[in-house]
C-alpha positions in Angstrom: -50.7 30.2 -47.6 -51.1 30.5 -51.2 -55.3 29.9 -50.5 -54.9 32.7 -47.9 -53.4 35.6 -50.3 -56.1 34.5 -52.8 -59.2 35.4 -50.2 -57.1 38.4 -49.4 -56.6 39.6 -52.6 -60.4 39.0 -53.4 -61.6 35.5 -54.1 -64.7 34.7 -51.9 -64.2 32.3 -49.3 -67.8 31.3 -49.9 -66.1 30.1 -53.4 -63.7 28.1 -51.5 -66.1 26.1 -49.4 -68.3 25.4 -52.4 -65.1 23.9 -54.0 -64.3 21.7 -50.8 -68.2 20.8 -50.5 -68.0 19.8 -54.0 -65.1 16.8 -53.8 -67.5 14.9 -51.8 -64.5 14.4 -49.1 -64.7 14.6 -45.5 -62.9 18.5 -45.3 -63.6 21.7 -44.0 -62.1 24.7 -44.3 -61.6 27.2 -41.3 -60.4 31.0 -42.3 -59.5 33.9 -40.0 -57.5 37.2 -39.9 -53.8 36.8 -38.1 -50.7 38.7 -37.9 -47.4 37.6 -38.9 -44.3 39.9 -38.0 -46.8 42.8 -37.6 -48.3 42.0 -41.0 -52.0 41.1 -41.3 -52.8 38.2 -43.3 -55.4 35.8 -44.0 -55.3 32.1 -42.8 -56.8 29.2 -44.0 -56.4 26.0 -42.3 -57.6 22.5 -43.9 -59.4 20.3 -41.5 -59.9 16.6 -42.7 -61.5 14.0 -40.3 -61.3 16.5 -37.6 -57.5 17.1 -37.8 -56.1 20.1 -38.5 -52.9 20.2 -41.1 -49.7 21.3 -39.9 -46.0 22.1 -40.7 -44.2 19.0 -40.7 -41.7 20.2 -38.2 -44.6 20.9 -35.9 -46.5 17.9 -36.5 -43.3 15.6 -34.8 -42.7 18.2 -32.6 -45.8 17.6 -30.8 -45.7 13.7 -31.6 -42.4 13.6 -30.0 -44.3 16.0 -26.4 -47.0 13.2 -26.3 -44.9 10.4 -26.5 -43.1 12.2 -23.3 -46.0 12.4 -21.9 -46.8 9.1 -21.7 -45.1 7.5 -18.5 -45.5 4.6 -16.8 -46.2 5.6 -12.9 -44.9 2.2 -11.7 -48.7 1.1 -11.6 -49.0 -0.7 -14.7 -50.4 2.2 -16.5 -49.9 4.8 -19.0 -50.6 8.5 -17.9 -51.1 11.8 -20.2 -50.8 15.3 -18.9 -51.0 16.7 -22.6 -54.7 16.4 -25.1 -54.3 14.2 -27.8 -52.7 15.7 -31.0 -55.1 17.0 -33.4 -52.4 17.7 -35.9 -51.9 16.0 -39.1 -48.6 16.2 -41.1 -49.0 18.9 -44.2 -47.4 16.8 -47.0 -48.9 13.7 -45.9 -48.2 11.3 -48.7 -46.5 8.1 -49.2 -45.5 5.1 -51.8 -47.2 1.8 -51.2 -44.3 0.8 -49.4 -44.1 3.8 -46.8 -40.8 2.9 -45.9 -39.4 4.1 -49.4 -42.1 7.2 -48.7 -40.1 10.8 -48.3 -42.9 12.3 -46.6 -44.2 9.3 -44.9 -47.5 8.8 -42.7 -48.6 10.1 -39.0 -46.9 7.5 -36.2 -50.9 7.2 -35.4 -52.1 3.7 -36.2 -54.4 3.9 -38.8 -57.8 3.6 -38.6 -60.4 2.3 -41.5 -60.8 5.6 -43.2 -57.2 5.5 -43.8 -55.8 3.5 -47.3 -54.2 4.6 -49.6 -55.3 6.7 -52.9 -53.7 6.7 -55.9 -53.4 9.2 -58.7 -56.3 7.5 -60.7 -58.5 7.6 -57.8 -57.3 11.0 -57.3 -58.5 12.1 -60.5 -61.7 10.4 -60.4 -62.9 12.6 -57.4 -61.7 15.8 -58.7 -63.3 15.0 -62.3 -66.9 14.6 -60.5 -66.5 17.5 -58.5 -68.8 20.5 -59.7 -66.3 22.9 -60.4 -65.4 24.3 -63.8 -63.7 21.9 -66.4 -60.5 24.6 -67.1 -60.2 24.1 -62.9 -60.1 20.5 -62.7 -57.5 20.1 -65.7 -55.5 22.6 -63.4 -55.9 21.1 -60.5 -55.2 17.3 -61.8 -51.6 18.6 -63.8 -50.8 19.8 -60.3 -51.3 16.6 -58.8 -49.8 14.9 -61.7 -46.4 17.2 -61.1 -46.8 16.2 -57.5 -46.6 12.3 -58.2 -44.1 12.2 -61.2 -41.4 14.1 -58.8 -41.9 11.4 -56.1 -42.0 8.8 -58.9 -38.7 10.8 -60.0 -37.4 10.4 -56.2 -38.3 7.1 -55.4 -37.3 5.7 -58.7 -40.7 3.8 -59.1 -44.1 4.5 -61.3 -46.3 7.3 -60.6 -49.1 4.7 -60.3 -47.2 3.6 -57.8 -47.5 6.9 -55.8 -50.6 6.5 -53.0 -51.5 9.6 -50.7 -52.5 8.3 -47.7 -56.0 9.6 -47.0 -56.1 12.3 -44.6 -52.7 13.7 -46.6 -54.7 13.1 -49.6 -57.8 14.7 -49.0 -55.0 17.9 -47.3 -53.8 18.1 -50.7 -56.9 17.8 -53.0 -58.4 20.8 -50.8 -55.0 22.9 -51.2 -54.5 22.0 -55.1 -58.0 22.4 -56.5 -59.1 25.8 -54.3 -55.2 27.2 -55.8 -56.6 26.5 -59.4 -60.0 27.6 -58.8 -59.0 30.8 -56.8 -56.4 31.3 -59.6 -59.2 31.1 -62.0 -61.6 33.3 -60.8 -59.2 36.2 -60.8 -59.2 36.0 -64.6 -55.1 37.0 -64.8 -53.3 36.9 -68.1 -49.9 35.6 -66.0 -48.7 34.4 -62.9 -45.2 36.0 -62.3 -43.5 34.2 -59.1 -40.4 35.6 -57.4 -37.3 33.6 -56.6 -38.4 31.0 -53.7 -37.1 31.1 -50.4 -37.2 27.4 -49.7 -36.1 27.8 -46.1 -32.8 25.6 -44.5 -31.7 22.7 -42.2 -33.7 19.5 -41.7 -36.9 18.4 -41.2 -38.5 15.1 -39.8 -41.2 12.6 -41.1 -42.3 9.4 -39.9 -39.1 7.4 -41.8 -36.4 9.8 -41.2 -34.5 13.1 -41.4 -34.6 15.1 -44.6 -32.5 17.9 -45.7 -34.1 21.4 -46.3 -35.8 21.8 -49.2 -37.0 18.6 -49.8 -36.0 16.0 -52.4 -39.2 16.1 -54.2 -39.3 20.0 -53.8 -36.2 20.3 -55.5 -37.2 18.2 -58.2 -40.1 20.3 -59.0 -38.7 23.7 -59.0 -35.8 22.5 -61.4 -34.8 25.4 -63.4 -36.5 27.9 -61.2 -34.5 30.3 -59.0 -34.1 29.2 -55.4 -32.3 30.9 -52.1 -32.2 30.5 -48.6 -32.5 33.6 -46.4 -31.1 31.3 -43.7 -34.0 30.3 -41.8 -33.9 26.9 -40.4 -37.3 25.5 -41.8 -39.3 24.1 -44.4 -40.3 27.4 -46.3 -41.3 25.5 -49.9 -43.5 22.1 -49.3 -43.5 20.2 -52.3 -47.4 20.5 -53.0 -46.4 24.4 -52.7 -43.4 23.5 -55.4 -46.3 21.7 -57.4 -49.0 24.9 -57.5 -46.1 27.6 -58.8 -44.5 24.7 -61.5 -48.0 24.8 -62.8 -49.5 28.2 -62.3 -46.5 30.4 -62.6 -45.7 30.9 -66.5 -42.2 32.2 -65.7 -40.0 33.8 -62.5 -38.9 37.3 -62.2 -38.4 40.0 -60.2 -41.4 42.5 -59.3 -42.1 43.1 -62.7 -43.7 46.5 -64.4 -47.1 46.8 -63.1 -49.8 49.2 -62.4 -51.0 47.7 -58.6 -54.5 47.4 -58.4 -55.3 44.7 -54.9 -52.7 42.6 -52.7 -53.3 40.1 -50.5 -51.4 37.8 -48.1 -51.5 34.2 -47.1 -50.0 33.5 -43.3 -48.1 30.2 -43.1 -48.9 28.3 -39.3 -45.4 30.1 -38.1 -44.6 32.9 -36.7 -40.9 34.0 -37.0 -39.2 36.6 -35.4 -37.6 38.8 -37.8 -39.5 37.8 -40.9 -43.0 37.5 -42.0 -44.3 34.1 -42.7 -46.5 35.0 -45.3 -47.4 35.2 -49.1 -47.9 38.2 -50.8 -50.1 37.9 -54.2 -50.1 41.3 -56.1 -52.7 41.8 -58.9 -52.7 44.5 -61.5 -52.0 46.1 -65.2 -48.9 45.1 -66.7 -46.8 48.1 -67.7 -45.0 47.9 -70.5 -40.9 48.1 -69.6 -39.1 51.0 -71.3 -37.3 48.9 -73.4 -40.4 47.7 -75.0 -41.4 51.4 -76.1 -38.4 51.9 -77.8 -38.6 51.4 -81.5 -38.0 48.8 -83.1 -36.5 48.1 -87.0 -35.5 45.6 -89.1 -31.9 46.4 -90.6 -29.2 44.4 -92.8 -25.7 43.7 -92.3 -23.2 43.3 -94.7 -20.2 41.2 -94.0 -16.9 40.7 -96.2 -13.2 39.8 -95.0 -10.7 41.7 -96.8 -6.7 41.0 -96.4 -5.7 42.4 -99.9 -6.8 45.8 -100.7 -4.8 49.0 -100.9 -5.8 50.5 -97.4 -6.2 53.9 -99.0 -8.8 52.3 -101.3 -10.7 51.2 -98.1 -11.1 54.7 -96.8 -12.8 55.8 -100.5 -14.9 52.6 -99.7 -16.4 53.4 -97.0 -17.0 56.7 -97.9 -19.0 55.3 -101.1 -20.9 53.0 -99.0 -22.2 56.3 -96.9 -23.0 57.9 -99.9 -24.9 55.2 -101.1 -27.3 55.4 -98.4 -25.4 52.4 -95.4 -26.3 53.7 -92.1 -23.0 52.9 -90.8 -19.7 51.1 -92.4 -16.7 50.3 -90.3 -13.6 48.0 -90.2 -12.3 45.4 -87.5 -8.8 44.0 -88.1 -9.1 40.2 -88.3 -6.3 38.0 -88.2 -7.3 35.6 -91.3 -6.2 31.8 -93.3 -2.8 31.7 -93.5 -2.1 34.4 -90.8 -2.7 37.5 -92.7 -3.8 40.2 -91.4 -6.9 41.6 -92.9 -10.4 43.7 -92.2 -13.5 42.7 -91.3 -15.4 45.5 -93.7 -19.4 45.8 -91.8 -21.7 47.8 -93.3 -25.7 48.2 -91.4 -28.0 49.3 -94.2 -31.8 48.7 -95.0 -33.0 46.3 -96.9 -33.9 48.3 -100.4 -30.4 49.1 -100.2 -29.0 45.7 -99.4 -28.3 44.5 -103.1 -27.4 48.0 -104.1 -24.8 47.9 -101.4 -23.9 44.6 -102.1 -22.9 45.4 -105.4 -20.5 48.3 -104.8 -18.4 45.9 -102.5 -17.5 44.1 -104.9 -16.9 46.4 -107.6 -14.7 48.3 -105.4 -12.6 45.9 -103.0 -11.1 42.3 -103.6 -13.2 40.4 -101.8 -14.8 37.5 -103.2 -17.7 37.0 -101.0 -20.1 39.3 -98.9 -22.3 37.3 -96.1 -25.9 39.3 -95.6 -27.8 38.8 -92.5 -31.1 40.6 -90.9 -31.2 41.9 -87.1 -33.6 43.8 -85.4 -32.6 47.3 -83.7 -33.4 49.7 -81.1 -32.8 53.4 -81.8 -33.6 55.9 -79.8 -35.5 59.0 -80.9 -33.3 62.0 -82.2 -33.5 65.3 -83.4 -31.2 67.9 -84.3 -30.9 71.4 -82.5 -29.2 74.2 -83.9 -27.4 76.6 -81.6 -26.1 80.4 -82.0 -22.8 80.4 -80.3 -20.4 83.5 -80.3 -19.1 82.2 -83.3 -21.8 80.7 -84.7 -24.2 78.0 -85.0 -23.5 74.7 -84.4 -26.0 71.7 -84.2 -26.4 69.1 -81.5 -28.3 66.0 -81.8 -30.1 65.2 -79.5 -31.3 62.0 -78.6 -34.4 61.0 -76.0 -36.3 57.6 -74.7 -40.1 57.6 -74.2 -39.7 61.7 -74.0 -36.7 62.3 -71.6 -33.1 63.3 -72.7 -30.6 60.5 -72.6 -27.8 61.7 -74.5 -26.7 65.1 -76.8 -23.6 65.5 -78.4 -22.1 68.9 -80.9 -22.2 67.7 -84.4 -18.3 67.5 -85.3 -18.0 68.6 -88.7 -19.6 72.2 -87.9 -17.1 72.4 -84.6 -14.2 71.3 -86.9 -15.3 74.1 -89.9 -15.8 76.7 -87.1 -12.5 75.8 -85.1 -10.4 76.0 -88.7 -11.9 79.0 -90.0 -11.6 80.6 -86.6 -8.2 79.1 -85.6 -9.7 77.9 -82.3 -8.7 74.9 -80.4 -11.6 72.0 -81.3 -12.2 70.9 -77.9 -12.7 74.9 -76.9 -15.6 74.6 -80.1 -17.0 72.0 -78.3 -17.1 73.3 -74.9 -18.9 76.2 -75.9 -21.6 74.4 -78.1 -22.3 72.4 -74.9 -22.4 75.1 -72.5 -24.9 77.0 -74.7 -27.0 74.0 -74.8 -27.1 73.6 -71.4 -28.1 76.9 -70.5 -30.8 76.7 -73.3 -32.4 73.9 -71.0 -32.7 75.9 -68.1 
């Protein structure tokens, strides 16, 4: 699916077949336009030996209709009414001892071209292949996630892990076209959304497993996972394998300017939901809260439990006078269970040891604790109004351009409301309401 959005979105299929060509295995690739839930989408389909890979699920479907097929007509011999499968399970791999395996082999009995290949052979034929170096070290840590989770799973070593060799060569065409496609679109980042990994149970050749996978879930540790309720496989663990190693994080549809989108189809087709992968490419946008700007302040902190609280009102004027951008109090319950102030002052930082100073020199404290943070402020200006009884600023204040917030400056309401023997909140009304209608 993921090979399917990345011809969509642009990456020459011709680019794809050289890649295939170039592991020297016996694969093919065969790529054509379908619709999924009404959604066109391209489809690429791996054929090695002459099978074609499918969904688990789908594979033992149709193992489990030829097995009915075969009946004995009371003559001694075996009849079909159905074609021979040409189907090969997607995840196809297996420990040396298969019955351990998660994924298991095909019920087929295998023939000579089918033995086991381990990780070291693995890498072997993807180090000759003629693709680019950057690709192949891609394409190898994939297969490398791949094995330590079913190491993980299995509790054995990952040389212990052997594909066997149709799922092998299924999986080397899937993993090195992802990190070749993936490199030819030149992108900064792979974002990946939160995984639908699908629901229920699935079957391989040694058993039932549960929906998603062991080795699935093993790889997509950390990574956010739901279930839209969909009884099936949605997240293979080869698929868990490309986004652990391509994506660099997940997120939601993050700020972009779209430039191409393309989309995989998966094999099924479900009503009520599109069975496809959607890989959008373009310009990252940077989010608002990245244009805000951005300052280095310092904070002052001293706890105070023995000072005349008529003395900490003078002090925090001082400290305003002195240049702190803001100064405030917090009771704190402190040693002993007095009850005291948490004194805060924000300043910058050629007024930190000024500040510092006039702490101590004016409150009891013994100790002030100093500490840089960064801040956001948003850009503001001050308006000045004519009102009917005169001006009266506002400050306004505005984010990348567009008004977030304006408020009457208080001390000219308050000198306006005493010298006019008005009601403050009436001051305040009025300064807003001419505001507003200054805006229209």
């Amino acid at each position: 699916m993921f090979l399917g959005a990345l011809v969509d979105a642009g990456v020459p299929a011709r680019l794809f077949e050289q890649s295939v060509a170039a592991l020297n295995i016996e694969a093919r690739l065969e790529i054509s336009r379908v619709k999924r839930n009404g959604i066109s989408a391209t489809k690429v389909d791996v054929y090695s030996n002459g099978e074609k890979d499918l969904p688990r699920e789908m594979y033992w479907e149709q193992q489990t209709r030829q097995s009915h097929s075969h009946h004995d007509h009371g003559d001694g011999h075996s009849h079909s009414h159905e074609p021979q499968p040409v189907a090969l399970l997607e995840h196809n791999y297996a420990l040396q001892n298969p019955a351990a395996s998660e994924a298991g082999g095909t019920s087929r009995k295998p023939t000579s071209h089918e033995h086991g290949r381990g990780l070291i052979e693995i890498r072997g034929i993807i180090g000759k292949a003629t693709v680019s170096e950057s690709a192949k070290k891609t394409a190898i840590a994939i297969f490398e996630a791949l094995g330590a989770a079913e190491a993980t799973i299995h509790d054995t070593g990952v040389k212990e892990i052997h594909f066997h060799e149709v799922g092998a060569v299924d999986a080397m065409v899937d993993i090195v076209c992802a990190a070749v496609g993936a490199e030819f679109l030149g992108l900064d980042e792979i974002v990946c959304s939160p995984l639908n990994v699908g629901g229920g149970t699935v079957q391989c050749a040694h058993g039932t497993l549960p929906v998603p996978a062991p080795a699935t879930l093993e790889l997509l540790k950390d990574a956010p996972l739901y279930s839209s309720g969909i009884q099936a496989e949605l997240v293979t663990p080869t698929g868990a394998a490309i986004v652990k190693t391509l994506a660099k994080r997940f997120a939601s549809f993050p700020a972009m300017k779209v430039e191409k989108t393309g989309y995989g189809a998966g094999t099924r087709d479900f009503a009520g939901h599109a069975n496809v992968v959607r890989l959008t490419i373009g310009e990252a946008q940077e989010a608002l809260s990245a244009e805000i700007p951005t300052d280095t302040i310092i904070v002052l902190e001293a706890n105070i439990d023995d000072l005349n609280p008529q003395v900490f009102g003078y002090v925090i004027d001082r400290l305003f006078e002195e240049g702190a951008l803001d100064a405030f109090g917090i009771p704190v319950q402190m040693k002993k269970n007095r009850p005291g102030t948490l004194l805060t002052v924000l300043c910058r930082a050629e007024d930190a040891s000024r500040l510092t100073e006039l702490i101590f020199t004016e409150t009891t404290t013994l100790g002030v604790r100093q500490r840089e943070e960064k801040r956001q402020t948003l850009e503001r200006k001050w308006v000045t109004l004519t009102t009917r009884w005169g001006d009266i600023r506002v400050k306004v204040a505005s984010l990348n351009g567009i008004v977030t917030n304006y408020a009457p400056e208080y001390e000219d309401c308050r000198r306006i409301a005493t010298e006019r023997k008005l009601p403050l909140k009436s001051v305040l009304q009025e300064a807003l309401r001419v505001y507003l209608n200054d805006q229209h």
